[in-house]
C-alpha positions as CSV (number, residue, x, y, z in Angstrom):
1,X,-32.3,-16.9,22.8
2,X,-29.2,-19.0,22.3
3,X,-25.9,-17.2,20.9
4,X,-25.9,-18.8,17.6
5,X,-29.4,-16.8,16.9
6,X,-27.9,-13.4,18.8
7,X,-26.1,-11.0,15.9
8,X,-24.3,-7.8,17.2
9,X,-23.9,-4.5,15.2
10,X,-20.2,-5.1,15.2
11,X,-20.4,-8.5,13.4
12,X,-22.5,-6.5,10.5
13,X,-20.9,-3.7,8.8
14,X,-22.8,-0.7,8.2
15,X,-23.6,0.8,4.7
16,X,-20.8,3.6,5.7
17,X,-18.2,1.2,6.8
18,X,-18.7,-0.8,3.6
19,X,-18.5,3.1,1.4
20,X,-15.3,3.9,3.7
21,X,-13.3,0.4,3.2
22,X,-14.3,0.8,-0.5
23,X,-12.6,4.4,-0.5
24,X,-9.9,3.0,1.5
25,X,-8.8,0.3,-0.9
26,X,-9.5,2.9,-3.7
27,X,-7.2,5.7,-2.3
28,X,-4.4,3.3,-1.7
29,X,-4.8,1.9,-5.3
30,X,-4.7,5.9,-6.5
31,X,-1.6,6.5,-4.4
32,X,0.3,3.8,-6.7
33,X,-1.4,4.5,-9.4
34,X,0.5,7.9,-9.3
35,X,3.7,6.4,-8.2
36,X,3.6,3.8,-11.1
37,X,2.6,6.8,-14.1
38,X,5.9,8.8,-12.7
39,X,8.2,5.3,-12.8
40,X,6.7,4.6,-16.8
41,X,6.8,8.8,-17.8
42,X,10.5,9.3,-16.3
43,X,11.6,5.5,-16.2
44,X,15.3,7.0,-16.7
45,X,14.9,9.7,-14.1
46,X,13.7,6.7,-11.6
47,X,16.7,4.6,-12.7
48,X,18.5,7.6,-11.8
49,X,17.1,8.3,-8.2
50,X,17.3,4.4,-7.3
51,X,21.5,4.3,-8.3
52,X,22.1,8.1,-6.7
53,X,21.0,5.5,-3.6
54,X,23.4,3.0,-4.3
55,X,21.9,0.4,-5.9
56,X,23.2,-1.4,-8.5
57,X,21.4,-2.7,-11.7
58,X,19.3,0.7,-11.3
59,X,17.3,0.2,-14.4
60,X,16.3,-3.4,-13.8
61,X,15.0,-2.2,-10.3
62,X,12.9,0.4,-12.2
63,X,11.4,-2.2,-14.0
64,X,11.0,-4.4,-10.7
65,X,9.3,-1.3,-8.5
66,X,7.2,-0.7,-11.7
67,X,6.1,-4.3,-11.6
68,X,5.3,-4.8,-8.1
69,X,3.2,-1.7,-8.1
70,X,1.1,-2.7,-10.9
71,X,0.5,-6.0,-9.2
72,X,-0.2,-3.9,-5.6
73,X,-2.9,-1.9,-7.6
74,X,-4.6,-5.0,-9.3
75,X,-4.4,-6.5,-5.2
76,X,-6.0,-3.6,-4.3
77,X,-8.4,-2.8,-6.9
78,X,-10.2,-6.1,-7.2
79,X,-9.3,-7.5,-3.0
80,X,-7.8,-10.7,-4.5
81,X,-4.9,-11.3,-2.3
82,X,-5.8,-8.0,-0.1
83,X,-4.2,-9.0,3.2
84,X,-1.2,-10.0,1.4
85,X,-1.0,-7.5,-1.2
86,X,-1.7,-5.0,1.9
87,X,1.4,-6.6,4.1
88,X,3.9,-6.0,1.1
89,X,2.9,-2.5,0.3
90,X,3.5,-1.6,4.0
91,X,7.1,-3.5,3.7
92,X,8.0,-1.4,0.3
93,X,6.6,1.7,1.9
94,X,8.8,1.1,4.8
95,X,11.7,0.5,3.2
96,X,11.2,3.9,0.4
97,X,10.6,6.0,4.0
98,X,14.1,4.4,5.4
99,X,15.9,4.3,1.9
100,X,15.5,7.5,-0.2
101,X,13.9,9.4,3.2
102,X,15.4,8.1,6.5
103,X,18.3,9.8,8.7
104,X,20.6,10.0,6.5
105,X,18.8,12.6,4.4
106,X,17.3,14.7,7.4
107,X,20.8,17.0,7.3
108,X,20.2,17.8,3.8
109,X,16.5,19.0,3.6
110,X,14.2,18.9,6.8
111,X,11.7,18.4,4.3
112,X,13.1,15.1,4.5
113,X,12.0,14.4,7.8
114,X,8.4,15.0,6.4
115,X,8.5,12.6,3.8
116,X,9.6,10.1,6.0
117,X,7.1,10.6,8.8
118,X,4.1,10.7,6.0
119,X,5.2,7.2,4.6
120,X,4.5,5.6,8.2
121,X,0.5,7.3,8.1
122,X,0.5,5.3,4.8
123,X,1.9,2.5,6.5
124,X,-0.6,2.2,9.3
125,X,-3.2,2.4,6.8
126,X,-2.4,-0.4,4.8
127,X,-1.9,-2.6,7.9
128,X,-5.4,-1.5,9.3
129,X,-6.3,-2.3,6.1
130,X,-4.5,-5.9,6.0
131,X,-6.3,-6.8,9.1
132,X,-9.8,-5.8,7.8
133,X,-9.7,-7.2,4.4
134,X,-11.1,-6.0,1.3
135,X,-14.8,-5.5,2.7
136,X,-17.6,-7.0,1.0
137,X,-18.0,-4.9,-1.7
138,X,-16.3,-4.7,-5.7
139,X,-14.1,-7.6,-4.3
140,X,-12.7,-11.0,-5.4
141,X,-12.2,-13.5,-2.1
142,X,-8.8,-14.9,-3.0
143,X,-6.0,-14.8,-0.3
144,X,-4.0,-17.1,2.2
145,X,-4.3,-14.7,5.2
146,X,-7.6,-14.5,6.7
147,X,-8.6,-11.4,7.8
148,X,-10.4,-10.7,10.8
């Protein structure tokens, strides 16, 4: 038997890795989803929350944040751009957990310190997730990166 004709187990995912990536890409979708319906129901109170950080033109950054996660969730939902859409959400996450959760805040609330350290769980998912892909299942195959 030559290699080309050989197949391993790993090369094939399993009915229950194909269920679990599936409910992976949907529970990331979900988290954003959330995000998104607070930034559209209280679009003043997140203008608010973004300049109490310092940043100016607060309401066009609303509007920006709000943008970006509708276009994470149709990344997500529908694996076009997966790998890609999966790197960016891990950047955004990482820079929420450092700007409206990182050190500064920790004096404040020690509840901070929780918030920040459960944005980096969400963080290693999505870049386990960027170097999977969008599985084989409920997705469109549109990217640049190719995932493993």
């Amino acid at each position: 038997m030559t290699t080309d004709t050989v197949t391993t187990t790993a090369s094939i995912p399993s009915n229950w890795t194909t269920a679990a990536m599936l409910a992976g890409r949907l529970i990331f979708a979900l988290v954003f989803i959330m995000a998104v319906s607070f930034k559209l129901m209280d679009h003043a109170g997140t203008a608010g929350y973004i300049a109490s950080a310092g940043f100016p033109l607060p309401d066009l950054l609303a509007w920006l944040a709000t943008l970006l996660e509708l276009a994470l969730i149709a990344c997500l939902l529908t694996g076009a751009f997966f790998s890609e859409a999966a790197l960016l959400a891990a950047a955004y996450v990482l820079f929420l957990a450092f700007t409206f959760h990182g050190p500064s805040h920790w004096a404040t609330s020690q509840a901070e310190f929780g918030f920040f350290v459960d944005h980096f769980t969400f963080i290693a998912g999505l870049l386990f997730a960027a170097t999977r892909g969008p599985g084989r299942v409920l997705s469109v195959k549109l990217g640049w990166i190719t995932p493993r």
